[in-house]
Structure formats: C-alpha cells, structure tokens
Backbone as CSV, one residue per row, in Angstrom:
resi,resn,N_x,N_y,N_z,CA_x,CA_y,CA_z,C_x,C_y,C_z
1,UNK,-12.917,6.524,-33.147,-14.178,6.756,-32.457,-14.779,8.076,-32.933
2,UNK,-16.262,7.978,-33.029,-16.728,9.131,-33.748,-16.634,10.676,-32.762
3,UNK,-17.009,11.411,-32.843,-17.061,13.195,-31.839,-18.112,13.034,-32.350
4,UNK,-19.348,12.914,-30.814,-20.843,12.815,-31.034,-21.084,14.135,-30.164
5,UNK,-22.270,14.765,-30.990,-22.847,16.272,-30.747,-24.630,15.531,-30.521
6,UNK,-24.861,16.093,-29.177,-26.029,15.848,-29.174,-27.106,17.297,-28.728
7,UNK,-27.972,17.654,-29.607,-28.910,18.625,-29.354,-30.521,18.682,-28.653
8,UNK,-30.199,19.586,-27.773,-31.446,19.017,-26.911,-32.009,20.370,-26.401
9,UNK,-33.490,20.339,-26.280,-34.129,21.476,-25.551,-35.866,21.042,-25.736
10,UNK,-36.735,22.073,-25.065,-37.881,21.780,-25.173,-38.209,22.058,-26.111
11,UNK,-39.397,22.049,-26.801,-40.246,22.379,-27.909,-40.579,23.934,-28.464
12,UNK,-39.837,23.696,-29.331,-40.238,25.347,-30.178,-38.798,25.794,-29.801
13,UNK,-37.785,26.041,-29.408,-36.381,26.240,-28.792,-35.903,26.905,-30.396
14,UNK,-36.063,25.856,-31.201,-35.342,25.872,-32.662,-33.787,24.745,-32.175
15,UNK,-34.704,23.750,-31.398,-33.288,22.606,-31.331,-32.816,21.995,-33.075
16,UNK,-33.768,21.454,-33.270,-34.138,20.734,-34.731,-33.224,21.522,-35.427
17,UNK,-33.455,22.853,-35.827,-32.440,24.302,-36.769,-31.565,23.621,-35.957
18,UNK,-30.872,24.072,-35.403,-29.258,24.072,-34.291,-28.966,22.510,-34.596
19,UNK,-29.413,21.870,-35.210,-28.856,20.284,-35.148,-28.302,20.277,-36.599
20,UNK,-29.789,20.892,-37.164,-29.612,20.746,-39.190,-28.621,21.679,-39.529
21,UNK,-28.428,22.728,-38.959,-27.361,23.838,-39.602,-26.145,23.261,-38.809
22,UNK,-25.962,22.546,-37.566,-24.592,22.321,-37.484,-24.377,20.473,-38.115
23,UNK,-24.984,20.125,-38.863,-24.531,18.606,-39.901,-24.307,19.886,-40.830
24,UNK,-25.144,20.452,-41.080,-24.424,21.227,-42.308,-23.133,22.032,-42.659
25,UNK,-22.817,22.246,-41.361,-21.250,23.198,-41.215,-20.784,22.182,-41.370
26,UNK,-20.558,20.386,-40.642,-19.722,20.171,-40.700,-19.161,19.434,-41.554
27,UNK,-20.592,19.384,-42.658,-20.301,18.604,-44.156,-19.820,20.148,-45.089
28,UNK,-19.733,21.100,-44.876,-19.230,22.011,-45.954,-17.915,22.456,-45.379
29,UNK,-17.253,21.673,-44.285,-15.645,21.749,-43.676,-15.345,20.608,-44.224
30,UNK,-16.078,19.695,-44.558,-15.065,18.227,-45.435,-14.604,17.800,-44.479
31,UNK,-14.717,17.756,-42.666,-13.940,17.127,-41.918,-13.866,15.466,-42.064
32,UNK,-14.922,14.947,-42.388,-15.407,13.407,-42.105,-16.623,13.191,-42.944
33,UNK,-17.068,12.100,-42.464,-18.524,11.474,-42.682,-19.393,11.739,-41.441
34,UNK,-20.595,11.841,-41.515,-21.793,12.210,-40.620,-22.536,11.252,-40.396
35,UNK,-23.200,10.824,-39.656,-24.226,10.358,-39.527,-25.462,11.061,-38.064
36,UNK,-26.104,11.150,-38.961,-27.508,12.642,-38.057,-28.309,11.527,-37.238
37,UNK,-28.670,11.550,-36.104,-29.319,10.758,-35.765,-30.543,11.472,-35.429
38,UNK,-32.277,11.371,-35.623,-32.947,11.926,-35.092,-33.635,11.072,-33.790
39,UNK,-33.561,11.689,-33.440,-33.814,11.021,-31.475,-35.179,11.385,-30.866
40,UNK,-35.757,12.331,-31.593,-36.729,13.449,-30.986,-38.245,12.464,-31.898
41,UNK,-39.217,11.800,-31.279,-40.187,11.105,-31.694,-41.102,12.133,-32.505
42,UNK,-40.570,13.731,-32.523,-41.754,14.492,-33.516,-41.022,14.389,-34.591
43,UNK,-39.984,13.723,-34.995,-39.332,13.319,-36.271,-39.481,15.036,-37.638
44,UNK,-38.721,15.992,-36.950,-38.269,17.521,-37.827,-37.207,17.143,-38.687
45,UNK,-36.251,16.493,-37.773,-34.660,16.492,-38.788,-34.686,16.391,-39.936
46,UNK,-35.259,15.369,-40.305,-35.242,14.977,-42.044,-35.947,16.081,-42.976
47,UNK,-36.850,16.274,-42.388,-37.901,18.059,-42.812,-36.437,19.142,-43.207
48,UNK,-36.124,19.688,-41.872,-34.770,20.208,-42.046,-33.942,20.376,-42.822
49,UNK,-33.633,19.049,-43.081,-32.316,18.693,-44.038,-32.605,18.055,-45.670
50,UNK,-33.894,18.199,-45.533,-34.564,17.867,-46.951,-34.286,16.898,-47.471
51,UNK,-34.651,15.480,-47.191,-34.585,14.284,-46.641,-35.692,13.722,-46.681
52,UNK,-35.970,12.423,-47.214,-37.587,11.453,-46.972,-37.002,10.503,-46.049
53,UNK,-37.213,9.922,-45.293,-37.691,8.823,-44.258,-38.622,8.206,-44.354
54,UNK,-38.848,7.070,-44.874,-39.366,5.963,-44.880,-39.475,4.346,-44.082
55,UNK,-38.576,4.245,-42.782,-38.628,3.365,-42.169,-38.026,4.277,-40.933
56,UNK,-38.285,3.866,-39.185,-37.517,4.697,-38.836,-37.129,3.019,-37.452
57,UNK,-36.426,3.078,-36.628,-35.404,2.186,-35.647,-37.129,1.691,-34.874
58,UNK,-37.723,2.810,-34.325,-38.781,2.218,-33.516,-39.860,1.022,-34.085
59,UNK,-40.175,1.381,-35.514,-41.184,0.147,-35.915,-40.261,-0.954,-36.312
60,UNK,-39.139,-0.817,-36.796,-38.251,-2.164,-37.476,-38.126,-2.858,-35.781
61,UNK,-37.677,-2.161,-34.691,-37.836,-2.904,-33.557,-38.936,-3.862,-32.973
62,UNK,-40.284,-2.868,-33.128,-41.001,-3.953,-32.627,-41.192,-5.016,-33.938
63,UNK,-40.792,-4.734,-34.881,-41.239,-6.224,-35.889,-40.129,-7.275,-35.084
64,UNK,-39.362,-6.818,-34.966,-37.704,-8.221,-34.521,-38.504,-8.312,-33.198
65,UNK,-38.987,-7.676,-32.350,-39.292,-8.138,-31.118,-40.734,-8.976,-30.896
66,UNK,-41.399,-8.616,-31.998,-42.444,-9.371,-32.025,-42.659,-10.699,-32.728
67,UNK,-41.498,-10.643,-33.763,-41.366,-11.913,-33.924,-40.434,-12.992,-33.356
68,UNK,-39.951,-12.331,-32.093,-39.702,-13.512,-31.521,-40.321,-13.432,-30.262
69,UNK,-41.461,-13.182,-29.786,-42.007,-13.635,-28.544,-43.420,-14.559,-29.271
70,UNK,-43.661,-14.317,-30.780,-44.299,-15.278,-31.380,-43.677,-16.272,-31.739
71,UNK,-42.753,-16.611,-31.952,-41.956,-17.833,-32.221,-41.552,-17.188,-33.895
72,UNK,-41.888,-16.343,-34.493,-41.713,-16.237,-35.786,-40.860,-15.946,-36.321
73,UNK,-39.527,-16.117,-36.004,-38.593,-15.274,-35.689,-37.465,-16.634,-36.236
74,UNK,-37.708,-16.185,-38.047,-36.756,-17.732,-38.470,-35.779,-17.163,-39.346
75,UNK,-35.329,-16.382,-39.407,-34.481,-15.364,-40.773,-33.332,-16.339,-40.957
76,UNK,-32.942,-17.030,-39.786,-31.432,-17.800,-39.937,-30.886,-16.663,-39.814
77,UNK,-30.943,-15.908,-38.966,-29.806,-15.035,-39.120,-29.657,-14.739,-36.932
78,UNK,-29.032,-14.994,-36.572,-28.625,-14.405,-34.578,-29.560,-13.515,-35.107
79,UNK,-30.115,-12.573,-33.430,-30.265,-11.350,-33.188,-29.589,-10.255,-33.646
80,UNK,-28.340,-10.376,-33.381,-27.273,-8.928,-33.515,-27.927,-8.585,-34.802
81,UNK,-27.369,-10.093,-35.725,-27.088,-9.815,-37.409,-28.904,-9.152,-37.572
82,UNK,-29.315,-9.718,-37.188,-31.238,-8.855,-37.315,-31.036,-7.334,-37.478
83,UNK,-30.792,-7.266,-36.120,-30.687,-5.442,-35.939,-29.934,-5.207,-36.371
84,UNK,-28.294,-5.503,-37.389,-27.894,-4.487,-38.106,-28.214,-4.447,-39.202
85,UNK,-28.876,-5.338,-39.811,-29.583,-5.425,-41.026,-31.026,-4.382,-41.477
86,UNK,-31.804,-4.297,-40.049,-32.970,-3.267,-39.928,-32.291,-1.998,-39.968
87,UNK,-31.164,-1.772,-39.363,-30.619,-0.396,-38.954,-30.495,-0.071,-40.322
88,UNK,-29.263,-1.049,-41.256,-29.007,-0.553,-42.347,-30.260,0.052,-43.530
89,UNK,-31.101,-0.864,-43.145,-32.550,-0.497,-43.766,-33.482,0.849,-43.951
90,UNK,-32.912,1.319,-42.810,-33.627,2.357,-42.098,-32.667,3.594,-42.545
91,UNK,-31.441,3.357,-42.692,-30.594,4.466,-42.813,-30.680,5.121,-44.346
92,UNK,-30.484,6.747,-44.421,-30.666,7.126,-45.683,-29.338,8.240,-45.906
93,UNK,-29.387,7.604,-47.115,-27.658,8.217,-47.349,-27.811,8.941,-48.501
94,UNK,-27.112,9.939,-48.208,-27.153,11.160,-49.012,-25.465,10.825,-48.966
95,UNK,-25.153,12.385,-50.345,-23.841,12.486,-50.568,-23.246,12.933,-49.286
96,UNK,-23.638,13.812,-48.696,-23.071,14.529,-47.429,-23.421,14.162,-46.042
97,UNK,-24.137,13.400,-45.823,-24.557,12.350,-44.745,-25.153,11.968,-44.619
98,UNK,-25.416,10.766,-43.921,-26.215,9.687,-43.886,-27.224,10.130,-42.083
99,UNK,-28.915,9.477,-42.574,-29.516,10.067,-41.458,-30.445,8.505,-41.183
100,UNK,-30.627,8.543,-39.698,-31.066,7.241,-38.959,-32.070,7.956,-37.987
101,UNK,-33.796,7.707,-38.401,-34.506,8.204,-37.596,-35.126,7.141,-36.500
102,UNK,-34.567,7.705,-35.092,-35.369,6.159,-33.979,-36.651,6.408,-34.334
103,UNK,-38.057,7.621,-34.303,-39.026,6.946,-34.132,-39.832,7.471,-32.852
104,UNK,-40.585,6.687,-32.831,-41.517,6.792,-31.523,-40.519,5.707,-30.370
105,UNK,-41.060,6.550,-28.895,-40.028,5.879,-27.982,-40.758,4.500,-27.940
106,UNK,-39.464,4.098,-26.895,-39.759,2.586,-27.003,-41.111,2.087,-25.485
107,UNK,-41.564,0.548,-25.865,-42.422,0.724,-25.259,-41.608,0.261,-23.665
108,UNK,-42.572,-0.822,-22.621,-42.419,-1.146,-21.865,-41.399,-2.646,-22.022
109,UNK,-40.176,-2.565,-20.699,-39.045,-3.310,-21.228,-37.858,-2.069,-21.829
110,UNK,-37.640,-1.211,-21.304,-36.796,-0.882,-22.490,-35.478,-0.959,-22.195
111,UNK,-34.986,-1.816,-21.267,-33.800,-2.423,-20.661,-33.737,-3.966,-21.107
112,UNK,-34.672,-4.111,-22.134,-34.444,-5.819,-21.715,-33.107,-6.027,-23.078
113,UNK,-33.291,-6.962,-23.008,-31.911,-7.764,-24.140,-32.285,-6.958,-25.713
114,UNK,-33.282,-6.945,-26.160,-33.420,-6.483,-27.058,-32.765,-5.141,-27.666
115,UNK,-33.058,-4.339,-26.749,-32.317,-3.046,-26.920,-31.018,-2.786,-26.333
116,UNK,-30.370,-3.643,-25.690,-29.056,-4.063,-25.519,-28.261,-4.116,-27.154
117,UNK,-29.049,-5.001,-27.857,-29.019,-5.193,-28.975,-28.785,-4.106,-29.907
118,UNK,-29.892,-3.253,-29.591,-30.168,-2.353,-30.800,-28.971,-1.151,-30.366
119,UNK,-28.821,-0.669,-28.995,-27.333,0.099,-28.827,-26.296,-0.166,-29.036
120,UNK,-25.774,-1.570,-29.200,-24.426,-2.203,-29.389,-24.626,-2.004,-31.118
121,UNK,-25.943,-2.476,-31.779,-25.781,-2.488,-33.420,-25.443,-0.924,-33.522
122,UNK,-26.302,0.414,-33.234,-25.841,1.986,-33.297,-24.504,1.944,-32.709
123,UNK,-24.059,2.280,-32.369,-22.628,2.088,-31.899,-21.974,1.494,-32.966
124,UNK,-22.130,0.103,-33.392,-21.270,-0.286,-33.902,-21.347,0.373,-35.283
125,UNK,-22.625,0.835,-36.082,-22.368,1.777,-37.246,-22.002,2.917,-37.084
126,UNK,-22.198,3.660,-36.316,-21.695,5.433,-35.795,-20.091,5.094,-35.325
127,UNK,-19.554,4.458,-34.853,-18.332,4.280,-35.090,-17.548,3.752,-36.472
128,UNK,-18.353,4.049,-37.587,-17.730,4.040,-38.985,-17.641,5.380,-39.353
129,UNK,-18.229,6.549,-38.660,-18.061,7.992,-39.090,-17.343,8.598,-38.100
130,UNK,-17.419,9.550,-38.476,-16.376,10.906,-37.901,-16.560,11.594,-37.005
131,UNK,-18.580,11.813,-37.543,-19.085,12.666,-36.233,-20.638,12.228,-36.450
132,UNK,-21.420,12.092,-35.180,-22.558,11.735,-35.203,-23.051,12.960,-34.115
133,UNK,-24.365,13.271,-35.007,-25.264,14.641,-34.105,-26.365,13.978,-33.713
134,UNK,-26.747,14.470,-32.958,-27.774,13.577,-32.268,-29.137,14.538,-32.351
135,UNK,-29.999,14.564,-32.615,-31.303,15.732,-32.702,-32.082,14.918,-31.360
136,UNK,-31.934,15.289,-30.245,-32.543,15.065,-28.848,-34.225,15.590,-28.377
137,UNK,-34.420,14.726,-27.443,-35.818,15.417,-27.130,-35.068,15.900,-25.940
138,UNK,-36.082,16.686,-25.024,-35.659,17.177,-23.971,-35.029,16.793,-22.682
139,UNK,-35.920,15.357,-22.573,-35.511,14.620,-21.317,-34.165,13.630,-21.703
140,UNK,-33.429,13.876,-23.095,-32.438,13.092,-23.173,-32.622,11.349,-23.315
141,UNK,-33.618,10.727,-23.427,-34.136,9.601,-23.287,-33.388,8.468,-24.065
142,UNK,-32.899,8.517,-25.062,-31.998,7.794,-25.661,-30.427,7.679,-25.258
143,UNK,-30.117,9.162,-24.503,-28.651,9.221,-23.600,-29.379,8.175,-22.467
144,UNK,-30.338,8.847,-21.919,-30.185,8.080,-20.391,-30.618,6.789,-20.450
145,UNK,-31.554,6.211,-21.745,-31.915,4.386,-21.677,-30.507,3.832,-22.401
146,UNK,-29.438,4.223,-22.721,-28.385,3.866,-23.461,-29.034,3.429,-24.338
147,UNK,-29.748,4.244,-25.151,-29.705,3.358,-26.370,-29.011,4.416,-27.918
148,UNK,-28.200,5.337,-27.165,-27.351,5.918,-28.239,-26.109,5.740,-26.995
149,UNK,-25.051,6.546,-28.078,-23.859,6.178,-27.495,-23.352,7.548,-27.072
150,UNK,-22.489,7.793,-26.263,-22.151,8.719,-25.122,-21.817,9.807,-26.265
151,UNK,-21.618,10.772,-25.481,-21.779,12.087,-25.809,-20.665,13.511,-25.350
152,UNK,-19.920,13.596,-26.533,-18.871,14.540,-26.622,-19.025,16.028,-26.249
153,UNK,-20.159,16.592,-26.860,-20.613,17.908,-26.669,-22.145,17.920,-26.404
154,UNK,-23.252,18.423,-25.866,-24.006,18.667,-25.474,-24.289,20.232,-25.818
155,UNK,-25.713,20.068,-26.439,-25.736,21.795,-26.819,-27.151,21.987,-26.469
156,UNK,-27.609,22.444,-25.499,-28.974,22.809,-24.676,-29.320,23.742,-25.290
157,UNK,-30.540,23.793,-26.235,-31.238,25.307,-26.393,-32.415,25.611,-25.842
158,UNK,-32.539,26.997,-25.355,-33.249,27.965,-24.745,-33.888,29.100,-25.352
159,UNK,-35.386,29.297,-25.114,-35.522,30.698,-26.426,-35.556,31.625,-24.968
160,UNK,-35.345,33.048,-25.576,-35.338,34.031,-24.285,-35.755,34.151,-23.301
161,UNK,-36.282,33.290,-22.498,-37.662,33.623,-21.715,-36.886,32.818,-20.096
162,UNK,-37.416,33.312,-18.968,-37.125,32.821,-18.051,-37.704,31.470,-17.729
163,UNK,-38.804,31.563,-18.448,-39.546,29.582,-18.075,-38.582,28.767,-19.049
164,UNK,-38.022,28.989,-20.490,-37.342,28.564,-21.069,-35.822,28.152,-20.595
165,UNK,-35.490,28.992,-19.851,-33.897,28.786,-19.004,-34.047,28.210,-17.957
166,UNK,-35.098,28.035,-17.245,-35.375,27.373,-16.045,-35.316,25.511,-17.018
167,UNK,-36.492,25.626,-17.677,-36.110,24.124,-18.339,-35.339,23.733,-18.693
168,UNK,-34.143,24.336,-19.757,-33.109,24.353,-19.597,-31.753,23.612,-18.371
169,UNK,-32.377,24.243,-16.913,-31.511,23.711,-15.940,-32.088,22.706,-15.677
170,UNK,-33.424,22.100,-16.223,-33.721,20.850,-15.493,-32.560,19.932,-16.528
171,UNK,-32.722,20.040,-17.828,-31.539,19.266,-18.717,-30.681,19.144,-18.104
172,UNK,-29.771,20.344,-17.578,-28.586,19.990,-17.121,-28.856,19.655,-15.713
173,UNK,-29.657,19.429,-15.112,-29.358,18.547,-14.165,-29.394,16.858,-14.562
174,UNK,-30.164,17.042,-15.559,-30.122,15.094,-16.053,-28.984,15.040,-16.123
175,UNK,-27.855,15.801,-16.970,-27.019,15.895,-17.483,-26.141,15.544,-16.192
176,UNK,-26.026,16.336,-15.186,-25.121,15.588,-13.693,-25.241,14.563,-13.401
177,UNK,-26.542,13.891,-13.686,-27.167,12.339,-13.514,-26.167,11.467,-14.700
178,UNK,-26.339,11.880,-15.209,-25.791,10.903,-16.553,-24.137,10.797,-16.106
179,UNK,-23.217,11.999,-15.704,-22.247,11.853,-15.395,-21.431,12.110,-16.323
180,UNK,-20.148,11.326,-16.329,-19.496,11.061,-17.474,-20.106,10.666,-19.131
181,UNK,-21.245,10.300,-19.231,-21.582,10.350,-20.389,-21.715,10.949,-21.271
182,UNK,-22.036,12.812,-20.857,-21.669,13.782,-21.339,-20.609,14.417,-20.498
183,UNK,-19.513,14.652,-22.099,-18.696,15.289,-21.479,-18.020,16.435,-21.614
184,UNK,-19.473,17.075,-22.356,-19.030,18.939,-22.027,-20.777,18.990,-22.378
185,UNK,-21.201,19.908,-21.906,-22.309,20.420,-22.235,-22.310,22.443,-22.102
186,UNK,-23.498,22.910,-22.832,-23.016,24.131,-23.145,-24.716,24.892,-23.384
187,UNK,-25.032,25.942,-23.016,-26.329,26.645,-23.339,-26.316,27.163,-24.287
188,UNK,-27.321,27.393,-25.022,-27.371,28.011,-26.315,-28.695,29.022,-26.164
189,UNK,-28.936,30.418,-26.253,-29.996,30.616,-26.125,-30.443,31.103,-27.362
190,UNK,-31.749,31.115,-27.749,-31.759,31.004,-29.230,-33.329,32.176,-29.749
191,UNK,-33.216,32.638,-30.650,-34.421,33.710,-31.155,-34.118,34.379,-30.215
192,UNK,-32.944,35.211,-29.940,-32.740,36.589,-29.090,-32.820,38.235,-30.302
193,UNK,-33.742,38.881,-29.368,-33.608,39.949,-29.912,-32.064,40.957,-30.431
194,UNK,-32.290,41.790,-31.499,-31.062,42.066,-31.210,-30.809,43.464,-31.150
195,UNK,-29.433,43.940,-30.499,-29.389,45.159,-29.985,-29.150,46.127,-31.375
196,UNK,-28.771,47.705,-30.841,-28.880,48.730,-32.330,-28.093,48.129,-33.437
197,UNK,-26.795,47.547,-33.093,-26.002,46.982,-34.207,-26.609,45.484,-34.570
198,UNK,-27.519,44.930,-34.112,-28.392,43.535,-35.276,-27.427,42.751,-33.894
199,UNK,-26.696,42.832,-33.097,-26.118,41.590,-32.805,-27.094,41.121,-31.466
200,UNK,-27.288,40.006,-31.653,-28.088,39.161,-30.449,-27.837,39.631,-28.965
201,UNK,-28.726,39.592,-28.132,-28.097,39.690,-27.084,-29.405,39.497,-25.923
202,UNK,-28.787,38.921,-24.800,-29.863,38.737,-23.425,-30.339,40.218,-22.453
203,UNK,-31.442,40.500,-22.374,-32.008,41.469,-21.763,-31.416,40.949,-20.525
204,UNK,-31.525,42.073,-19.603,-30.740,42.259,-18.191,-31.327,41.125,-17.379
205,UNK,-32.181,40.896,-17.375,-32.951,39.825,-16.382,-33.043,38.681,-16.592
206,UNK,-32.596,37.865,-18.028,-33.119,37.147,-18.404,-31.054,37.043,-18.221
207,UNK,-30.364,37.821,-18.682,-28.748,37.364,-17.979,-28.550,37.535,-16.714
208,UNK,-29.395,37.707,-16.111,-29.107,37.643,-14.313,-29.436,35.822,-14.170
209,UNK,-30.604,35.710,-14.724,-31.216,34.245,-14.102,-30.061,33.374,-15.001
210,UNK,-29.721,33.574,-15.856,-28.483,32.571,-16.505,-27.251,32.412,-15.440
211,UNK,-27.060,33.857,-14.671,-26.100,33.880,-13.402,-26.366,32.868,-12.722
212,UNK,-28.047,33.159,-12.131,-28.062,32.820,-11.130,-28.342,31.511,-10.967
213,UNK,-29.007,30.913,-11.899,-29.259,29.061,-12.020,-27.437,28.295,-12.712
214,UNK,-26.735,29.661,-12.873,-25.283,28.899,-13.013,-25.007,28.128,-14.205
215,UNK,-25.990,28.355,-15.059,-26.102,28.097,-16.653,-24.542,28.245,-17.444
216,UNK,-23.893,27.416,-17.870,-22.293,27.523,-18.795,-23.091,27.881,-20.102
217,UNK,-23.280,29.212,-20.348,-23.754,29.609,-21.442,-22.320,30.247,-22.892
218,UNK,-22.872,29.350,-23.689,-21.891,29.154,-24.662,-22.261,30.588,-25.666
219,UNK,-23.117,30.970,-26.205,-23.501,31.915,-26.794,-25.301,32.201,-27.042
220,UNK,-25.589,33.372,-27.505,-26.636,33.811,-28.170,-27.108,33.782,-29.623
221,UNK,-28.204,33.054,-29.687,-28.408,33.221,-31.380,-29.745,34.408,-31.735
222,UNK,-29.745,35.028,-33.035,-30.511,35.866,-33.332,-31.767,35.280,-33.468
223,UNK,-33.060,35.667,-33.226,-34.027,35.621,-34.259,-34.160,35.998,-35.548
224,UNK,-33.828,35.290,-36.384,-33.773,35.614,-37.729,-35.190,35.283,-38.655
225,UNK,-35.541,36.849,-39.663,-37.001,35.808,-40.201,-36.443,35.197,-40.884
226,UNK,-35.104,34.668,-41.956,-35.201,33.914,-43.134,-35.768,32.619,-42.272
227,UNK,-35.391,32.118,-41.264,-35.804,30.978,-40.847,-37.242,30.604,-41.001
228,UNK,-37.904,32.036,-40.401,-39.531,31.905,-40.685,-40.276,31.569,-41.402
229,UNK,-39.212,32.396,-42.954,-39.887,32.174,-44.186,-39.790,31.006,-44.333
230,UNK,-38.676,30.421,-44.480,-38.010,28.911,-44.646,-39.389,27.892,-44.211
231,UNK,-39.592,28.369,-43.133,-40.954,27.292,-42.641,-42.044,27.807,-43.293
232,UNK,-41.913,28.705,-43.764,-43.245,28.553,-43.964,-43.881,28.259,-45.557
233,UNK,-42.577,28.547,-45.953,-42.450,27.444,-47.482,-41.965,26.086,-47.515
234,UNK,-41.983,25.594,-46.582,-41.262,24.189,-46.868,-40.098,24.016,-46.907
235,UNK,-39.512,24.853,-46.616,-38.138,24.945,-47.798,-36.810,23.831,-46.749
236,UNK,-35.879,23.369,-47.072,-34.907,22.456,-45.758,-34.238,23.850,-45.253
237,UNK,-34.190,23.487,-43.904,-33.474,24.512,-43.525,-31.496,24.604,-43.882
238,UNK,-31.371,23.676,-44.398,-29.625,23.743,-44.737,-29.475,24.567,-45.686
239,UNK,-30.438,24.989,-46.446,-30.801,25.792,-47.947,-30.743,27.424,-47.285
240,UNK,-30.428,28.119,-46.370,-30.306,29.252,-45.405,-28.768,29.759,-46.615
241,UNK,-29.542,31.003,-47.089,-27.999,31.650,-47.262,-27.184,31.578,-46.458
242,UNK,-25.932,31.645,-47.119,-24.364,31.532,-45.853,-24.847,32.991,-45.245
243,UNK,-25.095,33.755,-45.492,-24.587,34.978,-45.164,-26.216,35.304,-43.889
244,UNK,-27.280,34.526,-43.673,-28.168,34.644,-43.180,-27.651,34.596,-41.236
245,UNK,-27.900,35.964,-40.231,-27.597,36.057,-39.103,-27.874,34.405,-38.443
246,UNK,-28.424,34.176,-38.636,-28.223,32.710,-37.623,-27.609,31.999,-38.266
247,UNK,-26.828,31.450,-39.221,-25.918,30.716,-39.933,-24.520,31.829,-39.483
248,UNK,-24.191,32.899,-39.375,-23.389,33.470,-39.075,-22.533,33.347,-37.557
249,UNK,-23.595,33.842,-36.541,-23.725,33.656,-35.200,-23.307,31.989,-34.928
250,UNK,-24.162,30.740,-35.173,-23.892,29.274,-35.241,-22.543,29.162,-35.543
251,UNK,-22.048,29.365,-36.484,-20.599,28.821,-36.982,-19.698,29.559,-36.156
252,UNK,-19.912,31.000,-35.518,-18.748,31.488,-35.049,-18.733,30.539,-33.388
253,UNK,-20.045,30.169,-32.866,-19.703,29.665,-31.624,-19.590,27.601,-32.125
254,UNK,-19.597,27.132,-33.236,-18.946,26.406,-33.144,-17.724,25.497,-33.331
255,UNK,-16.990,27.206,-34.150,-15.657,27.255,-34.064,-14.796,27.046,-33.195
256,UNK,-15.863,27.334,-31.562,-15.159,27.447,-30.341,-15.188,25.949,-29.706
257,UNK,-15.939,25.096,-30.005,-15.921,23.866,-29.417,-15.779,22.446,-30.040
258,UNK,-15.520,22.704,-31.495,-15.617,21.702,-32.499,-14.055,21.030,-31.871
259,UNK,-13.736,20.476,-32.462,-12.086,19.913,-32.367,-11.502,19.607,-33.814
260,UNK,-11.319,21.120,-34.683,-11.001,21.952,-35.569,-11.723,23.344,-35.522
261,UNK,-10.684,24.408,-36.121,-10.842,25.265,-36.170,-11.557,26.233,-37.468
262,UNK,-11.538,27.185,-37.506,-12.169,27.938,-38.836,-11.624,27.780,-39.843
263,UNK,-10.545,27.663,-39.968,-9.799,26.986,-40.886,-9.201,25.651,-41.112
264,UNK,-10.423,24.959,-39.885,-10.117,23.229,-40.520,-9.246,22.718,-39.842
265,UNK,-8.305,22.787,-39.047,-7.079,22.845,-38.545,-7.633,22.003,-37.195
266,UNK,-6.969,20.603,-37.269,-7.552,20.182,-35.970,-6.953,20.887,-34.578
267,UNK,-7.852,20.508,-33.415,-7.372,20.984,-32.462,-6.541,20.289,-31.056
C-alpha cells in the first residue's frame, strides 16, 4: 500500500512549492516510485515540477459520463475498464515520477456510480507506487467526496499572518470530520521572516494564536527570494539549489515524519 502525503492550504500559502519540493526529496532518496497527484483545479503542480499536461481526470470524466447518458457509450469495453484506460491517458511519466492532474471539480452528482468508479480506478493505480502526494485545495474536496484515497500525512500550510492560521484551523477541523481518513496531520507555516541568524521563526503573537487555536505545528519555513525569482522566470520549482533556505528547512522537518530517515533508513 502506497504512504500518501496530502498538501493543503489556502491560496498564495506556497502549498503547490511544499508539494513540488517534497516529490522532489523523495525521488532524490530513491525510496520508491511516485505518483503526484494534482487535486487543486488552479492546476500549479505540473508548472512546479516542469511538466506539460495535456489531458487532466475532470474532462476524460465527463466524456465517459456523457457518453453514456447519450447512449454513446459502445467501446466494448465495462465501465471500470473505461476509467482505467482514461486515467492511464491522462497520466504523465517522467523518469522520477509519474503526475495525474484531476482538473476542474466535478459537477452535480458527485456521489453517483460514476465516480465510485473513478476512486476505485485511482486507488487501484496509486497502489502500484510507493508514495502518492496529493497537491490539495483547501477545503480538501477530493479527501472528503472520496474520490482520492485516504491519507497518511497531512501537511496544512499557513503564511504568517493571523487570518492565515485561523484558515488553517478551519482545515483541521474538516480534518476531525473526515476522521480516520487522515491519519496524522501537521501545520506548516510558511514565508516566515527570519531572525539575526537567517533562521525562520513566528513573531510572538502570531505563536500565541498557534497556542491558542491548538494548532500541532510541525515547523517554520523561511521566505526565501530564490523562490521569487524562480517565478518569476518560469523556471520549475524542483530546479531550487540544494543548498537554497527553503529546500534546507523542508527536508529537515521531513525527516521527522517520513517513514525513513536522513539516511534512508526505514522507520
């Protein structure tokens, strides 16, 4: 069974970064095979990871669904075999992992048989890899319609700000909703200033309200400009010198929750 990482926060957070730099740690540890899922309908990941996408889960769906409430729907092939055939379609494989973009969400119905379908076909390919990351929108919408598959680690990002950590706790309250489906989740707060020695860190008030909304805050990431530049040339963000403060900071806190260690060493 795969160890699925799913990344989630509101807009502008730098969730998208925190998804692309950790497929990237965990294809330059050689642990497994990957498969990236982008979940988030503003479709960044592939940008990120320097990647084209050309078909993504949401339009190959409504073609299978529309051709069978027209009757058009003659491939000779069941349902299932449909949707794993679109999935495979859709998927783009690189040497170091393979990436599956859903798309725009789904429409009205999104419980019916169809997408029964389309979670049992994901599932059944993400259980051929090792580890599947999930690039999330905020409200979790693909955890909570099941139409991805449950969830090992949970990594909430937050940029410094108290409206930002407040949204934040609305996640993790979905996250109590969902239950057992996630089964660790963790804060990340992210573009933190940093103190005289460069290292990240939360102003006094902004770590009181992490107290006080009871936030399991896993670590702090820097604001770093290479990232800036990075956007603002195009450039994928996996292309980040090793040695760049937020590639630094990232790997040391997900040394702490991976299941291997810095030296590879399972846990």
């Amino acid at each position: 069974m795969a160890f699925t990482i799913a990344v989630a926060g509101k807009g502008g957070t730098g969730k998208t970064t925190v998804a692309a730099l950790t497929i990237d740690y965990l294809a330059r540890m050689g642990k497994g095979s990957i498969l990236a899922i982008d979940a988030d309908p503003s479709m960044n990941l592939n940008l990120a990871l320097g990647v084209e996408v050309e078909e993504t889960i949401g339009s190959g769906r409504e073609e299978i669904v529309g051709g069978i409430r027209t009757g058009q729907y003659n491939l000779g092939l069941d349902k299932q075999q449909a949707f794993r055939l679109m999935i495979q379609e859709c998927l783009v494989e690189t040497e170091h992992f393979d990436l599956l973009a859903m798309g725009r969400p789904e429409g009205p119905g999104c419980y019916c048989a169809p997408n029964h379908l389309l979670r049992q076909s994901i599932d059944a390919l993400a259980s051929s890899y090792t580890f599947v990351v999930i690039d999330n929108e905020a409200g979790l919408e693909h955890i909570s319609r099941r139409t991805t598959r449950d969830v090992d680690l949970l990594f909430v990002i937050s940029d410094p700000t108290v409206r930002g950590l407040v949204a934040a706790q609305r996640v993790f309250e979905l996250v109590a909703e969902l239950g057992s489906r996630v089964h660790r989740a963790h804060l990340i707060v992210n573009r933190a200033p940093g103190d005289t020695n460069g290292h990240p860190q939360l102003a006094p008030e902004l770590a009181n309200k992490v107290a006080e909304l009871q936030l399991p805050l896993l670590g702090v990431l820097p604001q770093d400009p290479a990232v800036a530049q990075w956007d603002v040339l195009g450039r994928p963000l996996i292309t980040l010198p090793p040695d760049t403060p937020l590639r630094q900071h990232l790997e040391a806190l997900l040394t702490q929750v991976l299941p291997f260690g810095q030296d590879g060493r399972q846990r």
